[in-house]
N, CA, C and O of each residue as an XYZ file, in Angstrom:
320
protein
N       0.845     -1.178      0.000
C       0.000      0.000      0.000
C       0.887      1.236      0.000
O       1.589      1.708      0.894
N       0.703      1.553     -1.008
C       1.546      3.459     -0.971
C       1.087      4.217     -0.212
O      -0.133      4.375     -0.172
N       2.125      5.059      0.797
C       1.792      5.862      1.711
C       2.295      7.492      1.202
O       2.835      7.410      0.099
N       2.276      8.163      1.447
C       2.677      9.472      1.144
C       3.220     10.333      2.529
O       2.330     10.605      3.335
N       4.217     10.655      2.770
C       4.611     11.188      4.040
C       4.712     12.848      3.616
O       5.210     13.167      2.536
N       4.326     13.600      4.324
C       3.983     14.770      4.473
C       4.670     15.707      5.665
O       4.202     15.861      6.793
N       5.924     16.310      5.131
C       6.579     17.386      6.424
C       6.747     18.717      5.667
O       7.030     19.113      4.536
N       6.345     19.317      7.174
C       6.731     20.755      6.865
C       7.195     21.169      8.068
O       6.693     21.035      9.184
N       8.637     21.906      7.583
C       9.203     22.387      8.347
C       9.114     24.439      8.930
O       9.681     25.409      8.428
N       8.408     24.373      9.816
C       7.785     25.508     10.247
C       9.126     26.493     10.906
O      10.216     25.999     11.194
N       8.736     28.177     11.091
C       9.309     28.547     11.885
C       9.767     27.908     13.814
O      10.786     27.832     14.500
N       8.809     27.701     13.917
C       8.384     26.653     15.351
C       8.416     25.372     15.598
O       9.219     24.886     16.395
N       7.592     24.719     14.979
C       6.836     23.139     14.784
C       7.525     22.458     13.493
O       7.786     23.254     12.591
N       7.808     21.316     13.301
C       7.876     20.486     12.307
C       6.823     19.483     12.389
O       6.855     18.681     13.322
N       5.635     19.422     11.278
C       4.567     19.285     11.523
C       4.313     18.283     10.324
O       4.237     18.806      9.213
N       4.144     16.620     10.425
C       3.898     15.988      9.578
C       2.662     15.010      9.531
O       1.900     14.733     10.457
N       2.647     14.577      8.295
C       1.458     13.665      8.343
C       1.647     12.568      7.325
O       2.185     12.773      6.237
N       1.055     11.059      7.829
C       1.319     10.274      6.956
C      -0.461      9.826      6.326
O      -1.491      9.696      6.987
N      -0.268      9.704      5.042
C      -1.264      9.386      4.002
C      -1.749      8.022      3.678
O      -1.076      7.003      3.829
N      -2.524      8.054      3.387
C      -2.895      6.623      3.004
C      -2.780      6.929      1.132
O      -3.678      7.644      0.689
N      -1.995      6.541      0.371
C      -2.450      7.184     -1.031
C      -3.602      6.877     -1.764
O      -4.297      7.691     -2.371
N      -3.819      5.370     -1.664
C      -5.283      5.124     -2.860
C      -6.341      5.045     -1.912
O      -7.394      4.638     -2.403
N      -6.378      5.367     -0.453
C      -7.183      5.537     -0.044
C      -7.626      7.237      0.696
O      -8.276      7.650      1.657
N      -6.948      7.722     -0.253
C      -7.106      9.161      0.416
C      -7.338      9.570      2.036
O      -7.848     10.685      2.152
N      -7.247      9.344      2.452
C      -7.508      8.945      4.157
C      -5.384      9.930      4.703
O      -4.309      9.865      4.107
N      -5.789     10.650      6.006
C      -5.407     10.723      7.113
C      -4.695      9.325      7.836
O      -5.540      8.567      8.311
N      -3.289      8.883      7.984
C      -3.485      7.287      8.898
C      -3.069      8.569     10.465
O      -3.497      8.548     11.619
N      -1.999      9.624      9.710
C      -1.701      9.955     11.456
C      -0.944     11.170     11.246
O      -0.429     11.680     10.252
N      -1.038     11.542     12.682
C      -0.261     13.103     11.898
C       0.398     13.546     13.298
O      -0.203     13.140     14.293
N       1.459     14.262     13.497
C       2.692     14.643     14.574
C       2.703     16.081     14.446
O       2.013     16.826     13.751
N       3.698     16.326     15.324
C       4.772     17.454     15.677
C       6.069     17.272     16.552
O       6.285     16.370     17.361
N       6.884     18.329     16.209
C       7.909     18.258     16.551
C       8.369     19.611     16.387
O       7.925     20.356     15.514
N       9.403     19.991     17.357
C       9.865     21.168     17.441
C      11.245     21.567     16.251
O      12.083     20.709     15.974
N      11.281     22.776     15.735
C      12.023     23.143     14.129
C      13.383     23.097     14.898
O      13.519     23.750     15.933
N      14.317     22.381     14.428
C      15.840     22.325     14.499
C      16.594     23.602     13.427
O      17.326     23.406     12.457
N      16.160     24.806     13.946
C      17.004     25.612     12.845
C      18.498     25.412     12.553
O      19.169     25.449     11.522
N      18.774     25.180     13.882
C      20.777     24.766     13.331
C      20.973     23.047     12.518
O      22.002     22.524     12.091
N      19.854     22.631     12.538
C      20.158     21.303     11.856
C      18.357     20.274     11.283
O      17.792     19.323     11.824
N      18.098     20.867     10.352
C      16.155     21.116      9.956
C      16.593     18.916     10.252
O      16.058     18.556     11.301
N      17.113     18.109      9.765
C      17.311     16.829     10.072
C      17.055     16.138     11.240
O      16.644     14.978     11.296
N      17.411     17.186     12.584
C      16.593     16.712     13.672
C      15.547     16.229     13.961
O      15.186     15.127     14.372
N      14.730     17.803     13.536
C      13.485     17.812     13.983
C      12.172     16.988     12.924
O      11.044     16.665     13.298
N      12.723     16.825     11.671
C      12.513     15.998     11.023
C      12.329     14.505     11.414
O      11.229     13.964     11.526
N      13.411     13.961     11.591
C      13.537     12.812     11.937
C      12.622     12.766     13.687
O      11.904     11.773     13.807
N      12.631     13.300     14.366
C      12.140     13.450     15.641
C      10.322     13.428     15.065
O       9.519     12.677     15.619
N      10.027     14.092     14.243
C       8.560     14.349     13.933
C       8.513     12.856     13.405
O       7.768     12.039     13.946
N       9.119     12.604     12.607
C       9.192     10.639     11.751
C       8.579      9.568     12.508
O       7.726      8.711     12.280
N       9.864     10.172     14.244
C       9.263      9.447     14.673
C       8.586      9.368     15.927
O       8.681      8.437     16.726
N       7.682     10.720     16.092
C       6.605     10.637     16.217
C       5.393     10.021     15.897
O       4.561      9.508     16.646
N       5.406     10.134     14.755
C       4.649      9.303     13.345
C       4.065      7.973     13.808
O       2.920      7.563     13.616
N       5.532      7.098     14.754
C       5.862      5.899     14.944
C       6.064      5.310     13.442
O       5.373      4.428     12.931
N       6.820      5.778     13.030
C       7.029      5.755     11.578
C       9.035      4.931     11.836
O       9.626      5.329     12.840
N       9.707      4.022     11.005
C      11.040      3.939     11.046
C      11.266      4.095      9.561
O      10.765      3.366      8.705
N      11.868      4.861      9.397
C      12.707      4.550      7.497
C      13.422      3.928      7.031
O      14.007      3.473      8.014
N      13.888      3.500      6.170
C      14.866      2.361      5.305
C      14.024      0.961      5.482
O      12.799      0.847      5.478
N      14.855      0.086      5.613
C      13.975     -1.305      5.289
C      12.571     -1.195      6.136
O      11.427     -1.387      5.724
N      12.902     -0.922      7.106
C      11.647     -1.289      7.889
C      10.434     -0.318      7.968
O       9.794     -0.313      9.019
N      10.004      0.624      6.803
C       9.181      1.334      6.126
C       8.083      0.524      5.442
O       8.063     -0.517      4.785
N       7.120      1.473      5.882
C       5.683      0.315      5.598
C       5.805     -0.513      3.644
O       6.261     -0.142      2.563
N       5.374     -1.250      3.965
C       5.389     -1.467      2.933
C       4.941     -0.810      1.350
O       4.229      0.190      1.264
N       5.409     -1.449      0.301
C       4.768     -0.371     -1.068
C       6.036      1.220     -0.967
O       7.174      1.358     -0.519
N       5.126      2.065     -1.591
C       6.066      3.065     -1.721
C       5.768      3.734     -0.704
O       4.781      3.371     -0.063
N       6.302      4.548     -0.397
C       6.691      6.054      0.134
C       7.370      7.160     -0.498
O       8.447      7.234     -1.090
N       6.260      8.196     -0.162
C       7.195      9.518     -0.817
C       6.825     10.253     -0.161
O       5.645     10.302      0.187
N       7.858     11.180      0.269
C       8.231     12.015      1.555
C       8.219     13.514      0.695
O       8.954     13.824     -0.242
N       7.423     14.113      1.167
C       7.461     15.805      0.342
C       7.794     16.524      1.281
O       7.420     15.984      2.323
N       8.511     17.844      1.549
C       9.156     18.107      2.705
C       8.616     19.745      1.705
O       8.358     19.925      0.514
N       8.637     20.719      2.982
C       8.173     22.368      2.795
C       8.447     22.964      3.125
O       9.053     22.471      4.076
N       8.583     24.109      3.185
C       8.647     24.989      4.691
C       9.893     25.772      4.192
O      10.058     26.398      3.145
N      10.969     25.490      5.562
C      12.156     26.074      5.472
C      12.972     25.222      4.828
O      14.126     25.651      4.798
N      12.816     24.129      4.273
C      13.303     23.390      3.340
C      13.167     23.431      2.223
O      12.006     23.575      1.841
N      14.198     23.331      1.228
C      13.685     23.859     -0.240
C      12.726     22.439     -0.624
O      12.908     21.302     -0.188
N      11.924     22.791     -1.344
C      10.329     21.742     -1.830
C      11.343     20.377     -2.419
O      12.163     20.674     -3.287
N      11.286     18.966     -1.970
C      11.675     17.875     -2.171
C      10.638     17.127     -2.441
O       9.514     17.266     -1.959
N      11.182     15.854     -3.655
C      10.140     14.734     -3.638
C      11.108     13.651     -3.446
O      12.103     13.666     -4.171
N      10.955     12.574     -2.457
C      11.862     11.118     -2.314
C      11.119     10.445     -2.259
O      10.424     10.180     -1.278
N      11.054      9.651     -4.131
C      10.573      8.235     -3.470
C      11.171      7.075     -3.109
O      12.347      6.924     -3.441
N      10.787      6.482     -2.687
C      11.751      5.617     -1.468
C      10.817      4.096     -2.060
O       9.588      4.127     -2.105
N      11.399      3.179     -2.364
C      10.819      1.642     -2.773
C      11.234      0.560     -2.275
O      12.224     -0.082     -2.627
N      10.171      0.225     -1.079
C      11.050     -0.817     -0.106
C      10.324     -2.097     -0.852
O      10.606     -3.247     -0.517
């Protein structure tokens, strides 16, 4: 099942959400506080909030991670 991961990196909050893709659906959604000296922190900290882990052990199907904010606009798809 393809998921779609959703971050944005805020002045404040790093604020994400994970997707259900062919089911258009909400599965869950976080926060986390903005790592301005290092946006990778708070990223990864919001992830895993999520209860989300990346690399192999990423839900199955695809994932693609769109990132916003104070980050320049990214698309990763990721094919576990």
């Amino acid at each position: 099942m393809p998921y779609v991961l959703g971050i944005d990196t805020g002045g404040t909050y790093t604020d994400g959400v994970l997707l259900d893709f062919e089911g258009r659906t909400v599965v869950k959604k976080a926060k986390a506080f903005t790592t301005r000296q290092d946006l990778t922190i708070g990223i990864r900290e919001c992830i895993d909030n999520l209860g989300m882990k990346m690399g192999p052990s990423s839900p199955a199907g695809k994932l693609i991670l769109i990132l916003r904010g104070s980050v320049p606009l990214a698309l990763v798809e990721i094919v576990t």
